[in-house]
VEXBANU-144947 format. One record per atom (N, C-alpha, C): atom name; residue in one letter; x, y, z. Coordinates in Angstrom, 3 decimals, decimal comma, padded with zeros to 6 digits. Layout:
N
<r site="CA" code="A" u="X" v="Y" w="Z"/>
...
***
This chain:
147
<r site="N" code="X" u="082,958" v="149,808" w="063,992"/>
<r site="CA" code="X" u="083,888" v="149,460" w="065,048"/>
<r site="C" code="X" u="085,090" v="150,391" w="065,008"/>
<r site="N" code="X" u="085,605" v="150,731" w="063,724"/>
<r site="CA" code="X" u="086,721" v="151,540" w="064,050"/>
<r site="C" code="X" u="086,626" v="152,820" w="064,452"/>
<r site="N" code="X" u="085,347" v="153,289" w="064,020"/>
<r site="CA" code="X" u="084,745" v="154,887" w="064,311"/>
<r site="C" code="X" u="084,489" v="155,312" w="065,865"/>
<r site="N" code="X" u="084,699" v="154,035" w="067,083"/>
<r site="CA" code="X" u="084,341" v="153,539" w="068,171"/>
<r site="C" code="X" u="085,715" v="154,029" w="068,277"/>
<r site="N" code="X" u="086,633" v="152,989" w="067,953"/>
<r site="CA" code="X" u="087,798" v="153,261" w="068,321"/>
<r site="C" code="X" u="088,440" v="154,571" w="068,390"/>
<r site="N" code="X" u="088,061" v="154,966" w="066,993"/>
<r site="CA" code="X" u="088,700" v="156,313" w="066,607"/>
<r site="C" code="X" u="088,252" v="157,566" w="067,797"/>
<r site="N" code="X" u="087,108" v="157,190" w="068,160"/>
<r site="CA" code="X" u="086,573" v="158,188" w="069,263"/>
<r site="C" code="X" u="087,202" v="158,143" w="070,615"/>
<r site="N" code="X" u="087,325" v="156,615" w="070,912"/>
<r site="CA" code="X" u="088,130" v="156,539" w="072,255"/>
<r site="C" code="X" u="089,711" v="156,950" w="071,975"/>
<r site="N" code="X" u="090,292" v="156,968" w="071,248"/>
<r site="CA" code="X" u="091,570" v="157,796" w="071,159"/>
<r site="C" code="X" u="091,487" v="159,341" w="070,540"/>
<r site="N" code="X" u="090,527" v="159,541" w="070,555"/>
<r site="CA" code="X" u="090,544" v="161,460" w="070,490"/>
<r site="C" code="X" u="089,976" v="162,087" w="071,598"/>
<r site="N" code="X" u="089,689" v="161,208" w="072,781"/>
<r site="CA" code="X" u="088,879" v="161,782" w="073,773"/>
<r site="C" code="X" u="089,645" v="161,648" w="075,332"/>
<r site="N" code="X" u="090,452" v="161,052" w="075,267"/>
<r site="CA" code="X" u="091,775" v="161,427" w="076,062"/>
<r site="C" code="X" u="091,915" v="160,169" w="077,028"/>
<r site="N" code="X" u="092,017" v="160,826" w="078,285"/>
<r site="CA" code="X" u="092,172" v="159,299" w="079,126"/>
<r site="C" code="X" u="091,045" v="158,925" w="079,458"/>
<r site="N" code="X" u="091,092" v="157,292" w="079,902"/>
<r site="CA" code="X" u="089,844" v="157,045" w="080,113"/>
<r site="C" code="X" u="089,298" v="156,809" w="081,580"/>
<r site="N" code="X" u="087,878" v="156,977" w="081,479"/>
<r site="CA" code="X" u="087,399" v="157,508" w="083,070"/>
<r site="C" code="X" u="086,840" v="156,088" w="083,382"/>
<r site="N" code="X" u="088,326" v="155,262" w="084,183"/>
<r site="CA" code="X" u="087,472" v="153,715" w="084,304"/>
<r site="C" code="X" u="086,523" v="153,492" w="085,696"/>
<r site="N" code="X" u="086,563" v="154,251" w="086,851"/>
<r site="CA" code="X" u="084,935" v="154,499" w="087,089"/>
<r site="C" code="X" u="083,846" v="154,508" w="085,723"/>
<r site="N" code="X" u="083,412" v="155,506" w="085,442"/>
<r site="CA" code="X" u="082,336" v="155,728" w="084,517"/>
<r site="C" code="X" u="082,443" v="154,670" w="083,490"/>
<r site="N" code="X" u="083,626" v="154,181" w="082,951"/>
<r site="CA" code="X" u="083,484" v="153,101" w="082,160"/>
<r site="C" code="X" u="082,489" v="151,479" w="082,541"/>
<r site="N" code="X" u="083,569" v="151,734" w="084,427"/>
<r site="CA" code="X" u="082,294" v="150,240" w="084,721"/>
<r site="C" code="X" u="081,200" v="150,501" w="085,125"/>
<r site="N" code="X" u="080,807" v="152,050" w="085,375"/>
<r site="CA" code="X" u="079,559" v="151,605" w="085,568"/>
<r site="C" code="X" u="078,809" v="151,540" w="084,211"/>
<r site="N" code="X" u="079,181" v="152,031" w="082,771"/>
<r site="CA" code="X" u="078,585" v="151,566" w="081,832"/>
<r site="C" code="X" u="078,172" v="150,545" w="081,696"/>
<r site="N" code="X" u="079,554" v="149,597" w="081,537"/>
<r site="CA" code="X" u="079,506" v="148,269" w="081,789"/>
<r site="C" code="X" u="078,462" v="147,496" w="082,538"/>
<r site="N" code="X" u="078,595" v="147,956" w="083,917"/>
<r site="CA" code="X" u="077,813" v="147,286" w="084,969"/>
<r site="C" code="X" u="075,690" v="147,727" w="084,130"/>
<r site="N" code="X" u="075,548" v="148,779" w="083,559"/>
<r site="CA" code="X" u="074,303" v="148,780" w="083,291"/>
<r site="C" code="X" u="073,815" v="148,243" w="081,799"/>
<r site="N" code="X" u="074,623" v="148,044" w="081,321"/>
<r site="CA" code="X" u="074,545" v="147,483" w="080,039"/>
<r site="C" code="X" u="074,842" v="145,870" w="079,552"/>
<r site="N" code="X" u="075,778" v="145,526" w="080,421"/>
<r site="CA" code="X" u="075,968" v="144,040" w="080,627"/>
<r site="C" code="X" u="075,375" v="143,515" w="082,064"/>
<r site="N" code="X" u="074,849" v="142,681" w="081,863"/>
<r site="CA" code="X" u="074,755" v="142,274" w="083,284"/>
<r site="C" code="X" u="074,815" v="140,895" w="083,444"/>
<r site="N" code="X" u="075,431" v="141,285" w="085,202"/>
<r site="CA" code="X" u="076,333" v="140,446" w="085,291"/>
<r site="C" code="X" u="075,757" v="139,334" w="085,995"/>
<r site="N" code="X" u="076,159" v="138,078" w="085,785"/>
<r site="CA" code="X" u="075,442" v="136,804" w="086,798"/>
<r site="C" code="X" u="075,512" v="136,795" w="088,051"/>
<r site="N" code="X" u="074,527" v="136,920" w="088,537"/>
<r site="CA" code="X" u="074,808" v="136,688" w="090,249"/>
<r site="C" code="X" u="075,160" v="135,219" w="090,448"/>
<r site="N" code="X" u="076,051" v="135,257" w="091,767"/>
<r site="CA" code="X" u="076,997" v="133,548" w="091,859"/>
<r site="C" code="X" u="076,188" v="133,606" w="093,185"/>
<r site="N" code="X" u="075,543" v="132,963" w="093,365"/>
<r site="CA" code="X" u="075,286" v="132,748" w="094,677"/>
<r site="C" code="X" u="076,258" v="131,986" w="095,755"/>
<r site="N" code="X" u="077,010" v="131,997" w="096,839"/>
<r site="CA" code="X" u="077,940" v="131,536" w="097,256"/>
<r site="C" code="X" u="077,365" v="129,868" w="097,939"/>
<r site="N" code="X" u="077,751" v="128,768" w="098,179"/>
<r site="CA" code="X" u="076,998" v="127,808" w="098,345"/>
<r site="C" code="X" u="077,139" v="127,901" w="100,152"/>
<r site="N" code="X" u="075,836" v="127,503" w="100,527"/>
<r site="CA" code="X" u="075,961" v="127,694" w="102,061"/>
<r site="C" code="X" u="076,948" v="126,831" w="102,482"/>
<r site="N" code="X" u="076,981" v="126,529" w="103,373"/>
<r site="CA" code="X" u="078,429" v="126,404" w="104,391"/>
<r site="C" code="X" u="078,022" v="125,080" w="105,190"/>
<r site="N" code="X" u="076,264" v="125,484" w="105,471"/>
<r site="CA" code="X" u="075,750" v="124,256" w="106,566"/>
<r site="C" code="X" u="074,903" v="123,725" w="105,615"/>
<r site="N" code="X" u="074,903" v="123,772" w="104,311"/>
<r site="CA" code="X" u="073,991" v="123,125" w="103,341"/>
<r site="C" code="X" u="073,745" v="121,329" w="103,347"/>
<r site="N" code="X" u="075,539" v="120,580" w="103,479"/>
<r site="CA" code="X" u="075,417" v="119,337" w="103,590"/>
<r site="C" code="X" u="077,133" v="119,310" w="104,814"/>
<r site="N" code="X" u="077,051" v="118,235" w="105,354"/>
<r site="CA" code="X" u="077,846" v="118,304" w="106,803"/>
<r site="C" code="X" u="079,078" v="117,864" w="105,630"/>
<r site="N" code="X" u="080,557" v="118,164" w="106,471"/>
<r site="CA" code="X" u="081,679" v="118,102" w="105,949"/>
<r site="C" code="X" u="081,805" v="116,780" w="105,937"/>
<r site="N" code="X" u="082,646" v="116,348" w="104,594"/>
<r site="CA" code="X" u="083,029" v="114,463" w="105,009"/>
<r site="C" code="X" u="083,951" v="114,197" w="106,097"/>
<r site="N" code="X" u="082,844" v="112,915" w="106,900"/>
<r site="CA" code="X" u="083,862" v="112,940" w="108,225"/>
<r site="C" code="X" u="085,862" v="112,579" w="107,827"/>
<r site="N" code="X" u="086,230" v="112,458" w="106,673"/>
<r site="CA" code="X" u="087,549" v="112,078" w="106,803"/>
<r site="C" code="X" u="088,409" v="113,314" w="106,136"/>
<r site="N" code="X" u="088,087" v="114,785" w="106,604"/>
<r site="CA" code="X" u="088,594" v="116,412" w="106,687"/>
<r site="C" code="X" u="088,220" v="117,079" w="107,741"/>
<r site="N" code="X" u="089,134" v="117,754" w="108,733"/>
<r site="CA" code="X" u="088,812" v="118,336" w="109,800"/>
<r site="C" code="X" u="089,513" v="119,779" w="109,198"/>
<r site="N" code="X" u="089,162" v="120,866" w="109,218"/>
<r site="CA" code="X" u="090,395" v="122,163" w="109,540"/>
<r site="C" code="X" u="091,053" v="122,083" w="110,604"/>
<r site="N" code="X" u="091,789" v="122,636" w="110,771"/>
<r site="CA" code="X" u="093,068" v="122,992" w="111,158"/>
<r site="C" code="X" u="093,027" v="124,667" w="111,787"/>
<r site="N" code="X" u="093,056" v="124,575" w="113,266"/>
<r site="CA" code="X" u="093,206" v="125,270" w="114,135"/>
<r site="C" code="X" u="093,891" v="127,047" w="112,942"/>
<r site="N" code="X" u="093,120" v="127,679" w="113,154"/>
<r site="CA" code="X" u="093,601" v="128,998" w="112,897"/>
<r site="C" code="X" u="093,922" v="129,142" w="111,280"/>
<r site="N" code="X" u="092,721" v="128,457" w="110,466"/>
<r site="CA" code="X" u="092,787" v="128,702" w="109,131"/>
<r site="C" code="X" u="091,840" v="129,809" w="108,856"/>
<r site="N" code="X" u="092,299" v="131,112" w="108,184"/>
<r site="CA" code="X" u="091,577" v="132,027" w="107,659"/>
<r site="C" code="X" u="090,351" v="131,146" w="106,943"/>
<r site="N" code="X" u="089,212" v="132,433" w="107,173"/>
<r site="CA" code="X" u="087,953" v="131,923" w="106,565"/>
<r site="C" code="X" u="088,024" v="131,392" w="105,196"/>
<r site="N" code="X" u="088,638" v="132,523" w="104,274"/>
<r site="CA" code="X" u="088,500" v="132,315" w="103,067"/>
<r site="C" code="X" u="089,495" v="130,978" w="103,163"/>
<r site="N" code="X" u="090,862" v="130,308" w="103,120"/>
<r site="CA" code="X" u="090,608" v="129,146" w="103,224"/>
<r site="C" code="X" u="090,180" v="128,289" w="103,394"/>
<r site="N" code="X" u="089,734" v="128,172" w="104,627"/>
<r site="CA" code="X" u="088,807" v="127,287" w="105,005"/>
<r site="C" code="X" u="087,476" v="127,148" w="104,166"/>
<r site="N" code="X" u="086,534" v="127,710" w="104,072"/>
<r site="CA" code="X" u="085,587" v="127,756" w="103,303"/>
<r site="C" code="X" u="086,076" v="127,483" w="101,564"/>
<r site="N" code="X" u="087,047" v="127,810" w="101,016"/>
<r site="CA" code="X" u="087,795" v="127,034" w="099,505"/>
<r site="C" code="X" u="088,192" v="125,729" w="099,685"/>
<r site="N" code="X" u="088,659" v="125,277" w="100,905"/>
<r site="CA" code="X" u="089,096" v="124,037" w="101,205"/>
<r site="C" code="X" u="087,839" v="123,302" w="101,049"/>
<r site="N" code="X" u="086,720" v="123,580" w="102,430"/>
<r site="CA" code="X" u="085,335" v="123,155" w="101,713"/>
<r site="C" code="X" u="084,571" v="122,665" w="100,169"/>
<r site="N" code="X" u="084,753" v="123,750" w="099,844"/>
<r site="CA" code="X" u="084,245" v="123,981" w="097,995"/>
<r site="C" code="X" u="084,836" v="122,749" w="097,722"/>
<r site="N" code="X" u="086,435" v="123,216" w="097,589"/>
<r site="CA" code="X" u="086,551" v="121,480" w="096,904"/>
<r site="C" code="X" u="086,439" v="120,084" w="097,419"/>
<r site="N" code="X" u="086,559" v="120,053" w="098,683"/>
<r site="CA" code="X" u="086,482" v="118,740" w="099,231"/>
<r site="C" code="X" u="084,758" v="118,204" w="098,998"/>
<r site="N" code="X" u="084,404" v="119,091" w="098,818"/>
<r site="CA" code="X" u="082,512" v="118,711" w="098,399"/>
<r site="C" code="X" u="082,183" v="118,106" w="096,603"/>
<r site="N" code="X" u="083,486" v="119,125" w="096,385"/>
<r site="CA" code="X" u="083,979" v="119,167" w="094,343"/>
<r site="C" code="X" u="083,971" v="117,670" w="094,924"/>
<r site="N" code="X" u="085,098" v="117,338" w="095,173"/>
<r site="CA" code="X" u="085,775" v="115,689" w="095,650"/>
<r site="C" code="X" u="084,700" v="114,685" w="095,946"/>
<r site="N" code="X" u="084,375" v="115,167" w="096,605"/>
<r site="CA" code="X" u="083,199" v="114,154" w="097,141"/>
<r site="C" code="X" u="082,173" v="113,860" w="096,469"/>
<r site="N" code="X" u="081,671" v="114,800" w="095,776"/>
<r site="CA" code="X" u="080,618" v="114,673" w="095,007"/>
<r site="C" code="X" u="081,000" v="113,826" w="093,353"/>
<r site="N" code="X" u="082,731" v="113,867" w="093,104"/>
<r site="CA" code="X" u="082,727" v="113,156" w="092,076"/>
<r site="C" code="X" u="082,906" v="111,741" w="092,746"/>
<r site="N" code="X" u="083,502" v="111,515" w="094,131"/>
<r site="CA" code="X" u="083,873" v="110,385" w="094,238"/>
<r site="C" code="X" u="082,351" v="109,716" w="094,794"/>
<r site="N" code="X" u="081,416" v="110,531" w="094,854"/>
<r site="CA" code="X" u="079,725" v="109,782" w="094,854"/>
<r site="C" code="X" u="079,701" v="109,430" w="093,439"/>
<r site="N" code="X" u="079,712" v="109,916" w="092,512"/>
<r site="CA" code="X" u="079,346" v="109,953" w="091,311"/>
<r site="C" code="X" u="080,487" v="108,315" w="090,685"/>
<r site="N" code="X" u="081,251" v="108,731" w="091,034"/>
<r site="CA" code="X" u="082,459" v="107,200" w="090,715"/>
<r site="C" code="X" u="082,106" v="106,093" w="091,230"/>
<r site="N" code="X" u="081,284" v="105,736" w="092,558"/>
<r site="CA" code="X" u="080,575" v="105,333" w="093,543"/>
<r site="C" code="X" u="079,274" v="104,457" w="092,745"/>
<r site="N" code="X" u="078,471" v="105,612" w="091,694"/>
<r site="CA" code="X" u="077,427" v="104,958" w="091,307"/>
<r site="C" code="X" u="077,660" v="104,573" w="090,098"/>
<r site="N" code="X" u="078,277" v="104,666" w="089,398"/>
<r site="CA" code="X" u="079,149" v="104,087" w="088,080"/>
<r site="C" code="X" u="079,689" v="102,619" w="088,588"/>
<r site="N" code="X" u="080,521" v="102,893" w="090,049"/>
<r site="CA" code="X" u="080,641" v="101,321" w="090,098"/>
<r site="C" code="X" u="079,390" v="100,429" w="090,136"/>
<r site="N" code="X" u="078,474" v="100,930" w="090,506"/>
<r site="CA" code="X" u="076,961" v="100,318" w="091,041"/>
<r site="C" code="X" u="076,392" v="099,601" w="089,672"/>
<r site="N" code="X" u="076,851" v="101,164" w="088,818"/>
<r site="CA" code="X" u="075,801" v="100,554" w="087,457"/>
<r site="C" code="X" u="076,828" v="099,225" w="087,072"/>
<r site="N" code="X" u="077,837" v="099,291" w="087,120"/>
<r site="CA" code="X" u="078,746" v="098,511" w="086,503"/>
<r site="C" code="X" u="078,491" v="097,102" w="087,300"/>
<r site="N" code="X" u="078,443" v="097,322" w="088,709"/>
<r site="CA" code="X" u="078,149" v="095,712" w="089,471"/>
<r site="C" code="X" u="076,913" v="095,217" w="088,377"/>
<r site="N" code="X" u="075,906" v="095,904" w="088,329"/>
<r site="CA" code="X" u="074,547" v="095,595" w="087,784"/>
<r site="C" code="X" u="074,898" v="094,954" w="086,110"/>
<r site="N" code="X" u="075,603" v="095,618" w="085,313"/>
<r site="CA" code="X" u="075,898" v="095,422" w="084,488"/>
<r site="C" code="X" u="076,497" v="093,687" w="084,052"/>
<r site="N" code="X" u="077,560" v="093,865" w="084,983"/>
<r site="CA" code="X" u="077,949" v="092,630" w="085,819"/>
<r site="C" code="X" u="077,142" v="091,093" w="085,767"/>
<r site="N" code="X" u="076,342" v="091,749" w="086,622"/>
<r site="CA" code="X" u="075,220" v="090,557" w="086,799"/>
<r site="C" code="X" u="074,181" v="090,724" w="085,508"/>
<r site="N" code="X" u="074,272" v="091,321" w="085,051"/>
<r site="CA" code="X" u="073,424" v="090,963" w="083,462"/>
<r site="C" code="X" u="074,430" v="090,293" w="082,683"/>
<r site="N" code="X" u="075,901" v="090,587" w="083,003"/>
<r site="CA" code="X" u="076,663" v="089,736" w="082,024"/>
<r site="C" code="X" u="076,675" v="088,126" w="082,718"/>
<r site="N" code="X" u="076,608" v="088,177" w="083,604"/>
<r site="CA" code="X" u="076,610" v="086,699" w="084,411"/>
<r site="C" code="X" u="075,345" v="086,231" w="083,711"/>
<r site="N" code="X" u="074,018" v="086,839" w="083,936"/>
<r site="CA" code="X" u="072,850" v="085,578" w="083,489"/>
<r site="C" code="X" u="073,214" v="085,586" w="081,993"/>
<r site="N" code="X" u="073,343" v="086,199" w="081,158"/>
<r site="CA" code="X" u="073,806" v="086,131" w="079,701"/>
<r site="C" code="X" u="074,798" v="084,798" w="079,530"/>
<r site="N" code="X" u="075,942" v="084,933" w="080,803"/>
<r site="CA" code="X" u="076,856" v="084,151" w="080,224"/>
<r site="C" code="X" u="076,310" v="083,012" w="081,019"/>
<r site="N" code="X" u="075,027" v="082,418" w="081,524"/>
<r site="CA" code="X" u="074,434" v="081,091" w="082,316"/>
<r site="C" code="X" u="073,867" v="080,866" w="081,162"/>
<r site="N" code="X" u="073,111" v="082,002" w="080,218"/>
<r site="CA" code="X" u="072,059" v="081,544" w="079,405"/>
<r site="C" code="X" u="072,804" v="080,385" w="078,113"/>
<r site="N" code="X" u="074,003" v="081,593" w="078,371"/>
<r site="CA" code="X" u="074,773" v="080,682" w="076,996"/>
<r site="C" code="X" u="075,223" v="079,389" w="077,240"/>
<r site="N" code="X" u="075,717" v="079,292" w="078,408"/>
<r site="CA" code="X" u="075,817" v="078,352" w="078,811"/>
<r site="C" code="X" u="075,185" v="077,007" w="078,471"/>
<r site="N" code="X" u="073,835" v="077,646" w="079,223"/>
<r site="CA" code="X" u="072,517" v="076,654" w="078,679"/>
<r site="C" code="X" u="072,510" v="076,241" w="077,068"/>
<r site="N" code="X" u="072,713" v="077,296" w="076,148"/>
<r site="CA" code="X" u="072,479" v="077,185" w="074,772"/>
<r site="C" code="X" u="073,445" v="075,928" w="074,554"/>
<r site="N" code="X" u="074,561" v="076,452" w="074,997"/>
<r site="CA" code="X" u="075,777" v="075,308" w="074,703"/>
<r site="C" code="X" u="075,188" v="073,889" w="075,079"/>
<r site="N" code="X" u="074,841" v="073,812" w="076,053"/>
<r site="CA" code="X" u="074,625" v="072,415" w="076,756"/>
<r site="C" code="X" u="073,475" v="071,831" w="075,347"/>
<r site="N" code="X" u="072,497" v="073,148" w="075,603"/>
<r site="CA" code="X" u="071,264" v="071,988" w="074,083"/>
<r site="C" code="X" u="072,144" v="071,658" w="073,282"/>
<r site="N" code="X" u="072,722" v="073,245" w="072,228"/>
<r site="CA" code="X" u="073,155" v="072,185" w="071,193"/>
<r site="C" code="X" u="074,336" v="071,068" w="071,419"/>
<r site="N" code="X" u="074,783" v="071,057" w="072,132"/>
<r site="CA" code="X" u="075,972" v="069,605" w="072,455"/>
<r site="C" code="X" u="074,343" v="068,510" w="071,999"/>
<r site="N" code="X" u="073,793" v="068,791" w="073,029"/>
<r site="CA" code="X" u="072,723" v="067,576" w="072,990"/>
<r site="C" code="X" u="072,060" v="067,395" w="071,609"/>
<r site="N" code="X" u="071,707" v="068,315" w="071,457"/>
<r site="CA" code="X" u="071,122" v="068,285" w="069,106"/>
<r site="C" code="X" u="072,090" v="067,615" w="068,452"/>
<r site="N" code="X" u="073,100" v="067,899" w="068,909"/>
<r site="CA" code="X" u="074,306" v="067,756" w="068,167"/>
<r site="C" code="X" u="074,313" v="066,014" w="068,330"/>
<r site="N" code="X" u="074,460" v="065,952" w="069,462"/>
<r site="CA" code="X" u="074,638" v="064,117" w="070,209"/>
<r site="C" code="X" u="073,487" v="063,355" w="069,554"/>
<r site="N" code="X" u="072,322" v="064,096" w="069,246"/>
<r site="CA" code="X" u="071,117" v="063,613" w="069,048"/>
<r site="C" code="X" u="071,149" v="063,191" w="067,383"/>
<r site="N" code="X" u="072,139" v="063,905" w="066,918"/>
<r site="CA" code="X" u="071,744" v="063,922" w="065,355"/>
<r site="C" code="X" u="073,048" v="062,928" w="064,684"/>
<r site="N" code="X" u="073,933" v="062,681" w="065,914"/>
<r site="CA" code="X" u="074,906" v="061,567" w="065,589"/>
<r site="C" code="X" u="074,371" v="060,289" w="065,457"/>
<r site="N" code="X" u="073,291" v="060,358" w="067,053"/>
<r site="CA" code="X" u="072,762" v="058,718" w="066,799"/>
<r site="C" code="X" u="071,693" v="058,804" w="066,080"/>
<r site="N" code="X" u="071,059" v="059,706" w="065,266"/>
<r site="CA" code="X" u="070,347" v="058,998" w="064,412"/>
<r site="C" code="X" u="071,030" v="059,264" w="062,883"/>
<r site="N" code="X" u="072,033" v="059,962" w="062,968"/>
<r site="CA" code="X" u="073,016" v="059,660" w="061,841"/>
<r site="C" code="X" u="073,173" v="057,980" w="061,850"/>
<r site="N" code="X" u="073,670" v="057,493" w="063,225"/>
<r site="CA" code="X" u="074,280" v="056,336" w="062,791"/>
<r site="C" code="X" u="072,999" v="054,751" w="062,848"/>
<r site="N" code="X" u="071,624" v="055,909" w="063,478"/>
<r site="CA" code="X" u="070,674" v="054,548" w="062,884"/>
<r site="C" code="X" u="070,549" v="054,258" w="061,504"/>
<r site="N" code="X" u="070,671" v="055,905" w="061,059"/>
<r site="CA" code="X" u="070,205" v="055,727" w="059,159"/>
<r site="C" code="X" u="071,287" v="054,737" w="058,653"/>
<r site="N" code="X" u="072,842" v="055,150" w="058,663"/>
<r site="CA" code="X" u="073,901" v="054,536" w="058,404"/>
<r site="C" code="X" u="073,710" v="053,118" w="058,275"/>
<r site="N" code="X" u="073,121" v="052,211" w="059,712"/>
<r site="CA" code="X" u="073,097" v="050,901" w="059,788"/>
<r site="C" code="X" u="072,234" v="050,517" w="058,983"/>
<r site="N" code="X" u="070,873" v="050,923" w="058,932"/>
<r site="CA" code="X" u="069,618" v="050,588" w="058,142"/>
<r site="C" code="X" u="070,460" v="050,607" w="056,806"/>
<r site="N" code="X" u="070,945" v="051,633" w="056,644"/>
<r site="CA" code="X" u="071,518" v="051,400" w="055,094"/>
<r site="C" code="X" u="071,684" v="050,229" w="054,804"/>
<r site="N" code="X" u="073,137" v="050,386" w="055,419"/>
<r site="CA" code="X" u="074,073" v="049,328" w="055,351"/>
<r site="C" code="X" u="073,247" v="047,563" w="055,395"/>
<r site="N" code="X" u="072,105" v="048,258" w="056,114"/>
<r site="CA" code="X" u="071,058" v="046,369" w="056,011"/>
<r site="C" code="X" u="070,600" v="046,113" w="055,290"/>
<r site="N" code="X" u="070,212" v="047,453" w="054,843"/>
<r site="CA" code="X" u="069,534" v="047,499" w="053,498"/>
<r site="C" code="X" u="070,104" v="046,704" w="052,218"/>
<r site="N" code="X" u="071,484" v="047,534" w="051,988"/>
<r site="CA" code="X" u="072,271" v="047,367" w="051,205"/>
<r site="C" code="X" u="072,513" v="045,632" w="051,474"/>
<r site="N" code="X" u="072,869" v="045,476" w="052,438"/>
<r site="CA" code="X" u="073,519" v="043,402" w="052,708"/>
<r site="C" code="X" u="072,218" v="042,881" w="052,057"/>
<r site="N" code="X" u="070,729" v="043,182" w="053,038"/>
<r site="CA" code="X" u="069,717" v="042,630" w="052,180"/>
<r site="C" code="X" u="069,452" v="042,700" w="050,894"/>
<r site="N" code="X" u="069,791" v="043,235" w="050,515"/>
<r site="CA" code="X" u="069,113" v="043,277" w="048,824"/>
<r site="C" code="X" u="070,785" v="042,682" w="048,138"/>
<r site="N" code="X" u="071,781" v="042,825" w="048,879"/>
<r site="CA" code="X" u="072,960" v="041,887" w="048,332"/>
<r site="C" code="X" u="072,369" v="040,904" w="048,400"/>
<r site="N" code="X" u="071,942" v="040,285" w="049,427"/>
<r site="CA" code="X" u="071,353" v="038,720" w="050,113"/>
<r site="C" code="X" u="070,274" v="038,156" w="048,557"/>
<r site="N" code="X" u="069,542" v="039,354" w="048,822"/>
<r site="CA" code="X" u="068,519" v="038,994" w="047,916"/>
<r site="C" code="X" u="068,987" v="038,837" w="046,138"/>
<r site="N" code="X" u="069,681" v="039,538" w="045,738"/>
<r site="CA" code="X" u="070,266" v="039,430" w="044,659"/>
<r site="C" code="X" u="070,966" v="038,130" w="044,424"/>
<r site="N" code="X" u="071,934" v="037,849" w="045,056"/>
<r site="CA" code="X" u="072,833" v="036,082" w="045,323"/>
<r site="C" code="X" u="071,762" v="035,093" w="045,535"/>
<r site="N" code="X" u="070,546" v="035,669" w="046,402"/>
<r site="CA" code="X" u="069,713" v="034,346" w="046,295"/>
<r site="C" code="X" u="068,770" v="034,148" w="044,959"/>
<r site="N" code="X" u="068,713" v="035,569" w="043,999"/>
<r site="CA" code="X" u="068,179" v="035,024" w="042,838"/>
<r site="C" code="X" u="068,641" v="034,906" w="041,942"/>
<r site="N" code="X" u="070,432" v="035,331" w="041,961"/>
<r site="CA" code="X" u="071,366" v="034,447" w="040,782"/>
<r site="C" code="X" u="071,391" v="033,386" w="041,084"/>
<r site="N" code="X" u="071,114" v="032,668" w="042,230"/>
<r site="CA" code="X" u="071,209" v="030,803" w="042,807"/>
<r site="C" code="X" u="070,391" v="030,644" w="041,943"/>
<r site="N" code="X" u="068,778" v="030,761" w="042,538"/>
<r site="CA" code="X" u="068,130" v="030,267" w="042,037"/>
<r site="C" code="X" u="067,933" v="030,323" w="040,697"/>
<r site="N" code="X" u="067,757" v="031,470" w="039,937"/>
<r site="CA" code="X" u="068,592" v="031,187" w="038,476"/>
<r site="C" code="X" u="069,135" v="030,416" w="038,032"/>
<r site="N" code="X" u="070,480" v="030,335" w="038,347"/>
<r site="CA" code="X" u="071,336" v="028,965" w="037,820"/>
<r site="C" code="X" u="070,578" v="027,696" w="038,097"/>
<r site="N" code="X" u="069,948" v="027,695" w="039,251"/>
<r site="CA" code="X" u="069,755" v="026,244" w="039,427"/>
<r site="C" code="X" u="068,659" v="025,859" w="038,952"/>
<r site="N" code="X" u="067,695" v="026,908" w="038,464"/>
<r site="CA" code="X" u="066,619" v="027,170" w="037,117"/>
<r site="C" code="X" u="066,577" v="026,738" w="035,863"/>
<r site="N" code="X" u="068,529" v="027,481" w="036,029"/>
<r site="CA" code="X" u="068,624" v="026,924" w="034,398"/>
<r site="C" code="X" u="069,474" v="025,678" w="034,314"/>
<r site="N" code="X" u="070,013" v="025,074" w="035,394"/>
<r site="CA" code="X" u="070,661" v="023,847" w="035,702"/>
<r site="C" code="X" u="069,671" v="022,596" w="035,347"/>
<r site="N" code="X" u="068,437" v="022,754" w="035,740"/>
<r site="CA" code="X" u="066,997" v="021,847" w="036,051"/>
<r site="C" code="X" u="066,912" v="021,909" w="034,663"/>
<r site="N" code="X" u="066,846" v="022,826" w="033,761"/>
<r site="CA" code="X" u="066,402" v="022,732" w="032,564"/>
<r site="C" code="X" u="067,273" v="022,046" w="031,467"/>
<r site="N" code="X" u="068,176" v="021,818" w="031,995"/>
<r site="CA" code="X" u="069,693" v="021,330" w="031,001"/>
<r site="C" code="X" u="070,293" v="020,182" w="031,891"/>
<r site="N" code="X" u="069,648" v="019,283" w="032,830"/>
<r site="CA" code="X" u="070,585" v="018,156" w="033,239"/>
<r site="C" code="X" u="071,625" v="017,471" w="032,284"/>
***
């Protein structure tokens, strides 16, 4: 690289014709194709304006299409997002639903919480019952035996 250099400063001024056309055959360059004009119709809410040079007019174009084409694009983002939307709605019906069962499991497991509870509790009086009725009879077992 510097031996490059060193050559272009011992060789005097430089011949920038001949330079680009180096350039031009050694690099090459991208063709831009310009975008047609009648490709897609202007958005009806831009008119030009009486006695605008081409090249304005046609840049004014470019971007108002730039514009348009993001505000399509913003357009279907809202779309996905409505959609999105309504997947969050049945999600939030489904849960809904979930909620409603378990309330009901939930309700369901109180009253038979409180059948077991009572049965206990009968349980428990009965076999009290039953116990008092065979300390009675006991005593009065051993009462009979000892007048």
């Amino acid at each position: 690289m510097t031996s490059i250099v060193g050559k272009l400063r011992r060789t005097g001024p430089v011949d920038l014709d001949r330079l680009e056309q180096d350039v031009a055959t050694t690099v090459p360059l991208p063709t831009m194709r310009a975008p047609s004009v009648q490709s897609e119709p202007m958005p009806d809410y831009v008119e030009h304006q009486d006695g605008v040079p081409r090249v304005g007019a046609l840049s004014a174009e470019a971007v108002v299409r730039d514009f348009e084409a993001a505000a399509k694009e913003i357009e279907a983002m809202g779309a996905e997002l409505i959609e999105a939307a309504k997947k969050c709605e049945a999600m939030t019906a489904e849960v809904h639903t979930a909620i409603g069962f378990m309330r009901d499991t939930a309700a369901s497991y109180r009253e038979e919480a409180k059948k077991i509870f009572k049965r206990i509790e009968d349980c428990a009086m009965f076999t009290e019952d039953v116990r008092k009725t065979c300390e009675s009879v006991k005593i009065r077992m051993t009462e009979a035996k000892n007048p």
